[in-house]
MOPAC internal coordinates of N, CA, C and O (Angstrom, degrees):
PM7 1SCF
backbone

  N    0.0000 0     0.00 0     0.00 0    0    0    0
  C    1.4415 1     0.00 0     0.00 0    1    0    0
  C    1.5158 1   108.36 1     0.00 0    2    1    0
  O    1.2310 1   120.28 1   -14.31 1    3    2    1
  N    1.6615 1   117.07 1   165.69 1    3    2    1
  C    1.1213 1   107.34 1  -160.00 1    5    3    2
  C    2.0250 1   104.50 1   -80.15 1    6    5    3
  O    1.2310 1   118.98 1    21.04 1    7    6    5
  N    0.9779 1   119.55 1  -158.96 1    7    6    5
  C    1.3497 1   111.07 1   156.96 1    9    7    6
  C    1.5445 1   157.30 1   -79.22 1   10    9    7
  O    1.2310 1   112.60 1   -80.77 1   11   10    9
  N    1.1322 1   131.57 1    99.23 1   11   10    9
  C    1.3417 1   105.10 1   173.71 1   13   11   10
  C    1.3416 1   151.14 1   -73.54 1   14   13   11
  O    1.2310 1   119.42 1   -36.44 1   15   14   13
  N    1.4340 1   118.70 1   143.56 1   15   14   13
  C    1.2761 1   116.67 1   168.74 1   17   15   14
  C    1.4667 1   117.86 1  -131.60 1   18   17   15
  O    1.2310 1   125.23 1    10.13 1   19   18   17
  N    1.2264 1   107.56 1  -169.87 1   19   18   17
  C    1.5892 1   105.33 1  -166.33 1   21   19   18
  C    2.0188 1    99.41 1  -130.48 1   22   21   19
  O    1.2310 1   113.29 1   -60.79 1   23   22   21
  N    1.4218 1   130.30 1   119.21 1   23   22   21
  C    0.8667 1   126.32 1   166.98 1   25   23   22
  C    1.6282 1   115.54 1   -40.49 1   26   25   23
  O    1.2310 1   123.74 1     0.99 1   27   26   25
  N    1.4384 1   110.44 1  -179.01 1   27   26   25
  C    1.6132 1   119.22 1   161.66 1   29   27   26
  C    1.6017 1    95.02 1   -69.40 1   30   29   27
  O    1.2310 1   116.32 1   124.61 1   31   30   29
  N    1.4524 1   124.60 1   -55.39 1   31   30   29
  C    1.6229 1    86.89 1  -167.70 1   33   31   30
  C    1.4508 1   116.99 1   -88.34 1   34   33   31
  O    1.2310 1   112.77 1  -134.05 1   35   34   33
  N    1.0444 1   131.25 1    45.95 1   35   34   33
  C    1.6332 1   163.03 1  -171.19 1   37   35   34
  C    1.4296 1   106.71 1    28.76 1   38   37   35
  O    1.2310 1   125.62 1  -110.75 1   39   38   37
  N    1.1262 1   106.80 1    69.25 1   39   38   37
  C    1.7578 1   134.34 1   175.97 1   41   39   38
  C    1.6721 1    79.54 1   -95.62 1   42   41   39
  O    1.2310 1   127.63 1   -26.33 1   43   42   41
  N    1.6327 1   102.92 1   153.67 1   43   42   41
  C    1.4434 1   117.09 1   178.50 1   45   43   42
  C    1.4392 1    87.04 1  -112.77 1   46   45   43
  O    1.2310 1   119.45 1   -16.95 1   47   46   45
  N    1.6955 1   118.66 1   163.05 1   47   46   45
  C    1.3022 1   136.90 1   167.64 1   49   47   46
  C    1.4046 1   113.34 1   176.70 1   50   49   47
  O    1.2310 1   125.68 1   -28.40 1   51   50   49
  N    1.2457 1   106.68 1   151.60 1   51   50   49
  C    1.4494 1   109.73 1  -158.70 1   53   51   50
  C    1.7760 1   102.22 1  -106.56 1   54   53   51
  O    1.2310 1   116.59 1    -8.35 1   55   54   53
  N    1.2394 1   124.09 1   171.65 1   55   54   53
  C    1.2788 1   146.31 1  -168.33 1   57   55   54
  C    1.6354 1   118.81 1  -119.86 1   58   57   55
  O    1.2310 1   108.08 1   -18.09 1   59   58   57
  N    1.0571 1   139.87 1   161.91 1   59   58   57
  C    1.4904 1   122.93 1   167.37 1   61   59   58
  C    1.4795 1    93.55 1  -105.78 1   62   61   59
  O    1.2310 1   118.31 1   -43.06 1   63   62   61
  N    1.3219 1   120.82 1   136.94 1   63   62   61
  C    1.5917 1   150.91 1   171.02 1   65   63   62
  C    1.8383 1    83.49 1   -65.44 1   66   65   63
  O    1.2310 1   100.05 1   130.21 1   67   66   65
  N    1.5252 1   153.69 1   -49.79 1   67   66   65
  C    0.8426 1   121.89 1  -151.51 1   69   67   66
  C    1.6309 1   123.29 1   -93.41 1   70   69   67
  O    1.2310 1   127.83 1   157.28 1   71   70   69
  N    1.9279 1   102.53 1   -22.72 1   71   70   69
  C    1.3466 1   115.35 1  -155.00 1   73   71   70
  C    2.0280 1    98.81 1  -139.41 1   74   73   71
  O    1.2310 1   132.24 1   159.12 1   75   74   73
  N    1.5459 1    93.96 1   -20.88 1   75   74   73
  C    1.8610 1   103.96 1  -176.22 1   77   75   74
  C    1.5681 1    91.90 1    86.83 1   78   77   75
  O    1.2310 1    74.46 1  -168.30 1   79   78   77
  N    1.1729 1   175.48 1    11.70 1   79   78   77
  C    0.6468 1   173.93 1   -86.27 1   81   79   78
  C    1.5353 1    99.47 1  -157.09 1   82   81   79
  O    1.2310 1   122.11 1   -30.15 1   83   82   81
  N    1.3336 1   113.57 1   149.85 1   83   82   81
  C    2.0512 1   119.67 1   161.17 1   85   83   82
  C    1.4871 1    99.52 1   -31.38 1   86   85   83
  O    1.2310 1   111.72 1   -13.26 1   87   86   85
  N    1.0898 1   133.20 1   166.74 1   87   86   85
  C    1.5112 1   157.47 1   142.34 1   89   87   86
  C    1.4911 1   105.10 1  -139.72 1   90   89   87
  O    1.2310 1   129.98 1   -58.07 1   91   90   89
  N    1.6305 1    98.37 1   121.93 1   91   90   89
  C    1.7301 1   122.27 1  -164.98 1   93   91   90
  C    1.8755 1   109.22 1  -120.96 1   94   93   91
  O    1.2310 1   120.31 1   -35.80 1   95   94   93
  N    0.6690 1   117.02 1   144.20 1   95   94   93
  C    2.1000 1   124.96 1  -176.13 1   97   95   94
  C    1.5017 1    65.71 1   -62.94 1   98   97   95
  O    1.2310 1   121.47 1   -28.92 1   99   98   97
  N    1.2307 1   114.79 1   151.08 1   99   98   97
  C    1.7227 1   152.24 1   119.99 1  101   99   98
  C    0.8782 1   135.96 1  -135.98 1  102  101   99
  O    1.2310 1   116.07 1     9.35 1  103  102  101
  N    1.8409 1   125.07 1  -170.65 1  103  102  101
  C    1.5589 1   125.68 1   158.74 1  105  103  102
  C    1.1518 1   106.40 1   -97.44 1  106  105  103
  O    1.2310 1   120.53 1   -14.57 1  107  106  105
  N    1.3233 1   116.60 1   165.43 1  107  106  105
  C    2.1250 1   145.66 1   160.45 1  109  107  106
  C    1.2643 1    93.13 1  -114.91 1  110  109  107
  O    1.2310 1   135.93 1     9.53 1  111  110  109
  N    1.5249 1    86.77 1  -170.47 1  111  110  109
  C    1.4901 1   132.81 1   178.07 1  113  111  110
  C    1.4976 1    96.60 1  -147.37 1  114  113  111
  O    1.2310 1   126.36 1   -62.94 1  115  114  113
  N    1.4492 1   105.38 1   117.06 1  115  114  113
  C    1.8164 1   110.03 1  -171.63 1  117  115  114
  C    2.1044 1    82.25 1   -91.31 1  118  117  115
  O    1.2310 1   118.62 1   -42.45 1  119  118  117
  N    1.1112 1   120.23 1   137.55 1  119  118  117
  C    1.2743 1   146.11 1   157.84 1  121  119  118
  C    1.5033 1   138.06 1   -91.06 1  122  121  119
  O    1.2310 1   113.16 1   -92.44 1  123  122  121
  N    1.0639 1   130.53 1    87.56 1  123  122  121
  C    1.7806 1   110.26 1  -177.05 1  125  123  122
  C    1.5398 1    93.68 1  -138.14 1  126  125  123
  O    1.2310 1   123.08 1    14.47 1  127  126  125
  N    1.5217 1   111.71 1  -165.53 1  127  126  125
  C    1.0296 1   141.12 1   154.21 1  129  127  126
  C    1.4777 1   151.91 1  -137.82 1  130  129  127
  O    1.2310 1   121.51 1   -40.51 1  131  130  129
  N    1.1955 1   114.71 1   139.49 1  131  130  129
  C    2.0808 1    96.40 1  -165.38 1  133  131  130
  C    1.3547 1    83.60 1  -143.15 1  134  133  131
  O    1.2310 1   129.83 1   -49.81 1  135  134  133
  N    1.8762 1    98.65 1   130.19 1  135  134  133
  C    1.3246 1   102.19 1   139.98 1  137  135  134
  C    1.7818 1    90.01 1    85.37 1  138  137  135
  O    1.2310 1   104.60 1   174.79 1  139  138  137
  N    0.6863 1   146.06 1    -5.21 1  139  138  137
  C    1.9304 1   143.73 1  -167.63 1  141  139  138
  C    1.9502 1   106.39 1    96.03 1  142  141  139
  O    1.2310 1   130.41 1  -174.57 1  143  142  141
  N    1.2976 1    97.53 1     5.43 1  143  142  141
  C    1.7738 1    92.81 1  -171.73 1  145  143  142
  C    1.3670 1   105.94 1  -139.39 1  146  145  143
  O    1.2310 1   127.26 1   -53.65 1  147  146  145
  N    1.8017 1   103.63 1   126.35 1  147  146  145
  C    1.0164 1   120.45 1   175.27 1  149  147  146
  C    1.6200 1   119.27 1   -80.74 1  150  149  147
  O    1.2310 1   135.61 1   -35.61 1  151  150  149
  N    1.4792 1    87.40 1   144.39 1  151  150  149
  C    1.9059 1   102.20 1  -172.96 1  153  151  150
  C    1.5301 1    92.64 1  -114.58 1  154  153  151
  O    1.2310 1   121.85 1   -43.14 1  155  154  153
  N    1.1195 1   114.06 1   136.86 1  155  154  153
  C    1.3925 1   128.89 1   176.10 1  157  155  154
  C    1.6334 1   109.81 1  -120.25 1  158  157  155
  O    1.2310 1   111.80 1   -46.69 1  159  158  157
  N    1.0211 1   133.06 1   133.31 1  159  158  157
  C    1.4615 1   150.12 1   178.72 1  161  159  158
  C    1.4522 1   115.12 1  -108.51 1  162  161  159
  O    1.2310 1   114.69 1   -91.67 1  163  162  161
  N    1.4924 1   127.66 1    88.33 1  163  162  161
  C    1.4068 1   125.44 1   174.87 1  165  163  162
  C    2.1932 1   112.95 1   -71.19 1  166  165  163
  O    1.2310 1   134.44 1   -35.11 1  167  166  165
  N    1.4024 1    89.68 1   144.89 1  167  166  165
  C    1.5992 1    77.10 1   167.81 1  169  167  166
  C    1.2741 1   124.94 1    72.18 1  170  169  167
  O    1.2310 1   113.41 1  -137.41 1  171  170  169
  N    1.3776 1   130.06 1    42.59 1  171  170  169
  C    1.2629 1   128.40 1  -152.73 1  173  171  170
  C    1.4269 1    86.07 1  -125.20 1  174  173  171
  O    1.2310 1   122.85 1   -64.20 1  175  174  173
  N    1.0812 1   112.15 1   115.80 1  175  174  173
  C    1.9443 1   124.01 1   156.68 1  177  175  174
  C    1.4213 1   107.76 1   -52.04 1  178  177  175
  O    1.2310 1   130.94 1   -47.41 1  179  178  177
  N    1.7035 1    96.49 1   132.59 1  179  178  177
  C    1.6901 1   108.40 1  -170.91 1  181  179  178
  C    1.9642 1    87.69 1  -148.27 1  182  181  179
  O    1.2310 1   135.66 1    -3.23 1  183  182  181
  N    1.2847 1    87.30 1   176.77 1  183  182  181
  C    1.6310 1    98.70 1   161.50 1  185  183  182
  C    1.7139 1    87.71 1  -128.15 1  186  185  183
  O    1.2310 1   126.85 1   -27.23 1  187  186  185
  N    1.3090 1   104.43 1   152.77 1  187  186  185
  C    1.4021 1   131.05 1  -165.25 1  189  187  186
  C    1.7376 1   117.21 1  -142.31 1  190  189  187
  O    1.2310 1   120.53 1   -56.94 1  191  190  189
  N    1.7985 1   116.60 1   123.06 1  191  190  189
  C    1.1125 1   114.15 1   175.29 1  193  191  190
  C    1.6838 1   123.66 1   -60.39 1  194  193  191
  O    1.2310 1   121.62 1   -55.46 1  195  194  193
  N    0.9577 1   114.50 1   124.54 1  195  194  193
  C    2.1068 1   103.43 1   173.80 1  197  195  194
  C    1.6782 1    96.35 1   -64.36 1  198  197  195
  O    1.2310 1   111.92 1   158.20 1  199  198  197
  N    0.7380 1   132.83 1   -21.80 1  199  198  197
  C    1.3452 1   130.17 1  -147.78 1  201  199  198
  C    1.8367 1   103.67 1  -102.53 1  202  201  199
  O    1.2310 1   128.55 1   117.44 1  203  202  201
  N    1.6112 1   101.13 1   -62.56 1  203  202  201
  C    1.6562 1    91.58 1  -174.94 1  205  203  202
  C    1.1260 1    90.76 1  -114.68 1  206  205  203
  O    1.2310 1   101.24 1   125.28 1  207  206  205
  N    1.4236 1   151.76 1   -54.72 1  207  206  205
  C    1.5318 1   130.10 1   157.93 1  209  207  206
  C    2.0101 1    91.29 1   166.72 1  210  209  207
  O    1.2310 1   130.94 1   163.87 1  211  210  209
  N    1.7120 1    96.49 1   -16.13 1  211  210  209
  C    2.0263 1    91.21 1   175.48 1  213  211  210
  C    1.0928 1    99.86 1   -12.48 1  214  213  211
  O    1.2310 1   125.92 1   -46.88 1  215  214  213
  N    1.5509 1   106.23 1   133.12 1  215  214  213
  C    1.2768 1   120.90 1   147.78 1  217  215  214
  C    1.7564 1   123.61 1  -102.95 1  218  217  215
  O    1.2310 1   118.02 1   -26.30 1  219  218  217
  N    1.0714 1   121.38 1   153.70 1  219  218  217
  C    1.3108 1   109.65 1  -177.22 1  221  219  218
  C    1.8084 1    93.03 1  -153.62 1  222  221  219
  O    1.2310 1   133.06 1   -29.12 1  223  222  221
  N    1.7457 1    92.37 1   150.88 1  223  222  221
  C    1.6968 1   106.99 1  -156.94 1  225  223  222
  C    1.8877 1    92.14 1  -114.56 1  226  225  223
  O    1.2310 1   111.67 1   -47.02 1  227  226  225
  N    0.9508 1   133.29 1   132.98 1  227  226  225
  C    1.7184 1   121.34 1   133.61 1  229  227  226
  C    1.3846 1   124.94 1   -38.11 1  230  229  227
  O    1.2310 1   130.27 1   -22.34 1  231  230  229
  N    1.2987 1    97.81 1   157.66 1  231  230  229
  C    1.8901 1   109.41 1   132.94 1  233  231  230
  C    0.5061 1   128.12 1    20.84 1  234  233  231
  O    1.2310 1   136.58 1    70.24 1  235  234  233
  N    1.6494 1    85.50 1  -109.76 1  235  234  233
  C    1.3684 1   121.78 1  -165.36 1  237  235  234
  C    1.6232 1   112.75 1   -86.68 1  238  237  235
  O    1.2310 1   132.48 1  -167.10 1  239  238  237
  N    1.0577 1    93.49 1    12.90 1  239  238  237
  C    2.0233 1    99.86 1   168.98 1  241  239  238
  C    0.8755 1    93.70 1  -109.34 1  242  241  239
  O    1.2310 1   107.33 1   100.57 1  243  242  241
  N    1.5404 1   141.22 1   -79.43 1  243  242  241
  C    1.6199 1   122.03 1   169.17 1  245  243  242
  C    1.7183 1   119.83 1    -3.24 1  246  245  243
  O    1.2310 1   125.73 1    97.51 1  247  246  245
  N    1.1154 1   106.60 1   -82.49 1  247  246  245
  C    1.2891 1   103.60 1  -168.66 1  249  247  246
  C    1.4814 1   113.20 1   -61.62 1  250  249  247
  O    1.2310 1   119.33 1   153.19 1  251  250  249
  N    1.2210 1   118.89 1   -26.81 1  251  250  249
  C    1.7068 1    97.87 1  -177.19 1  253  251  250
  C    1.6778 1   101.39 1   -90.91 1  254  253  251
  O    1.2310 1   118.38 1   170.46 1  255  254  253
  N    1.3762 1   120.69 1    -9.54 1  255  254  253
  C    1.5157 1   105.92 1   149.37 1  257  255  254
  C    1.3292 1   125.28 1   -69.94 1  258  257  255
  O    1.2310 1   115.66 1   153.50 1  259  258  257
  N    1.7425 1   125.84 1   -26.50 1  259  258  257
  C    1.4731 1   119.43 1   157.47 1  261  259  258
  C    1.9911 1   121.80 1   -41.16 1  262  261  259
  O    1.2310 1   138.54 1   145.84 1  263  262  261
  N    1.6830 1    81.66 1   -34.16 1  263  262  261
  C    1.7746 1    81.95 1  -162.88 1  265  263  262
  C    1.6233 1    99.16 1   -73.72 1  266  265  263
  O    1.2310 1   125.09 1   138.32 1  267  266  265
  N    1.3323 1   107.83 1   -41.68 1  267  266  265
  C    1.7436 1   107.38 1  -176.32 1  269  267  266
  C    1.2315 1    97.44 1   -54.22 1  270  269  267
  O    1.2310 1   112.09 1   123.68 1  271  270  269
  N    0.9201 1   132.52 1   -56.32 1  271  270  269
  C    1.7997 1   126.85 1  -153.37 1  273  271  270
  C    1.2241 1    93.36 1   -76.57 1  274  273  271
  O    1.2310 1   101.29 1   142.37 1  275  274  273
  N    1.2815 1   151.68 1   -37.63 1  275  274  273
  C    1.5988 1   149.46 1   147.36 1  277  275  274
  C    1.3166 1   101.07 1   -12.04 1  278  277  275
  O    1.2310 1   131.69 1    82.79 1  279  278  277
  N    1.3204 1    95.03 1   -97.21 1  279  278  277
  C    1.6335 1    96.39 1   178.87 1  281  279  278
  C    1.6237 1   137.65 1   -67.30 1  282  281  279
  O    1.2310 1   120.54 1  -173.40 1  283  282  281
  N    1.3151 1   116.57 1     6.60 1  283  282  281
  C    1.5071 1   114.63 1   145.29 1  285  283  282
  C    1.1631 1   125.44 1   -90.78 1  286  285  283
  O    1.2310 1   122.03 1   176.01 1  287  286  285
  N    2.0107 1   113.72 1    -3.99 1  287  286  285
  C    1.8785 1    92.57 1   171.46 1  289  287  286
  C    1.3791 1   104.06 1   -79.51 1  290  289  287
  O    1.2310 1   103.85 1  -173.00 1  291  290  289
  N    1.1462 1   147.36 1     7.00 1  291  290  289
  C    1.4241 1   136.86 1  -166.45 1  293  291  290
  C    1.9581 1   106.19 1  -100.51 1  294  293  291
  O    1.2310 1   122.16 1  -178.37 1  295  294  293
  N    1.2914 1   113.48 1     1.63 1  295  294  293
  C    1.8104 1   137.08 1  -162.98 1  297  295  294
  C    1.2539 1    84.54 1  -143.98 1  298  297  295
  O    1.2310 1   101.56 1  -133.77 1  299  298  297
  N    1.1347 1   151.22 1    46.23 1  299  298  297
  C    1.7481 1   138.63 1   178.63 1  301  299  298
  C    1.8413 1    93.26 1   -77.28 1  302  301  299
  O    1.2310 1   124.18 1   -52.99 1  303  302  301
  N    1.1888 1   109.59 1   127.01 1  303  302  301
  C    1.6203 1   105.41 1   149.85 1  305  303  302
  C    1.4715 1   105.97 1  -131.45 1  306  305  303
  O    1.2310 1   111.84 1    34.75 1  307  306  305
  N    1.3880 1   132.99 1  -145.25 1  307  306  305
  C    1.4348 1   129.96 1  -153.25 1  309  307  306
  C    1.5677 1    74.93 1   -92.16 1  310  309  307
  O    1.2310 1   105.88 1   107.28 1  311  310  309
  N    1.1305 1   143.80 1   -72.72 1  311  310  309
  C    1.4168 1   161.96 1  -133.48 1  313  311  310
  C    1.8334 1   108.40 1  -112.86 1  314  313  311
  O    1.2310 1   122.47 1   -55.63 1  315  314  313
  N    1.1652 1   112.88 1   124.37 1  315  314  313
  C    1.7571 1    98.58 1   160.79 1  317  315  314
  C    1.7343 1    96.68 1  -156.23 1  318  317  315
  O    1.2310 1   132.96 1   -58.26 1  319  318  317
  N    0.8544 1    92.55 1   121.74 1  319  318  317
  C    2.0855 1   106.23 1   176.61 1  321  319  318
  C    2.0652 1    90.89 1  -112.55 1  322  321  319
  O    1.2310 1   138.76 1   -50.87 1  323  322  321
  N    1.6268 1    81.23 1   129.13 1  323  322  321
  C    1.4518 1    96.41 1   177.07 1  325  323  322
  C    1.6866 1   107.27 1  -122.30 1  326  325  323
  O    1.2310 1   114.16 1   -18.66 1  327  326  325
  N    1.2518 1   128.67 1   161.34 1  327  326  325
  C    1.6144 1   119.78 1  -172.74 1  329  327  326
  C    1.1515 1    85.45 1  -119.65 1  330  329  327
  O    1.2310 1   111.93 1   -67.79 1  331  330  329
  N    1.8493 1   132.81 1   112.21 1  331  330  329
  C    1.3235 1   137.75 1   149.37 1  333  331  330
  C    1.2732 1   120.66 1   -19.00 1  334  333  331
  O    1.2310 1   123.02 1   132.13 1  335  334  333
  N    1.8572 1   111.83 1   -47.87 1  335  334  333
  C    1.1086 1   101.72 1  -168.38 1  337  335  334
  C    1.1617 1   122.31 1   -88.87 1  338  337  335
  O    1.2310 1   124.13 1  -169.62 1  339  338  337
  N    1.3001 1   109.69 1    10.38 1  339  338  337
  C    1.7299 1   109.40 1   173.53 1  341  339  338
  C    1.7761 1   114.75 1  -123.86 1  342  341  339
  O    1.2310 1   116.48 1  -133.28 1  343  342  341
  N    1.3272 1   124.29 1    46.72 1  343  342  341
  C    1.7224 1   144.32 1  -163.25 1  345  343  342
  C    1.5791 1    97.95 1  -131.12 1  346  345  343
  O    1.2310 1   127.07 1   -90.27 1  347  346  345
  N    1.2541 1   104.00 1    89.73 1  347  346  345
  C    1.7981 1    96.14 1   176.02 1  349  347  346
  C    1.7707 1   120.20 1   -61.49 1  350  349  347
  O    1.2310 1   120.10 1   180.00 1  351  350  349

């Protein structure tokens, strides 16, 4: 993730590790592949550069993208787009 710091009036905010740039909450599209078939991830919470566009994931987004992709290799077809924001 990008960096944090803390203003003078000790507001936290992060930096981009690639360019220094803002880093802002947004969405992705998580991308991979298994097996010859692509899994697509809509809606995935990231922090995002304004400047060059880095994206950067958590944790705890990591891991509950481990769990989706868990449970879409067992449904593998050529194609599967899943919406983060709707995967309890």
């Amino acid at each position: 993730m990008g960096a944090r710091l803390k203003n003078k009036k000790g507001d936290e905010f992060m930096i981009c590790f690639t360019c220094k740039g803002d880093v802002e909450k947004s969405k992705t599209t998580y991308m991979t592949e298994y097996n010859g078939c692509f899994l697509i991830i809509k809606n995935v919470p990231c922090s995002k550069c304004t400047q060059c566009g880095e994206e950067y994931l958590n944790g705890a987004t990591l891991q509950k993208i481990e769990v989706i992709l868990e449970r879409l290799k067992s449904m593998l077809t050529e194609i599967a787009i899943i919406d983060y924001s709707k995967v309890a």
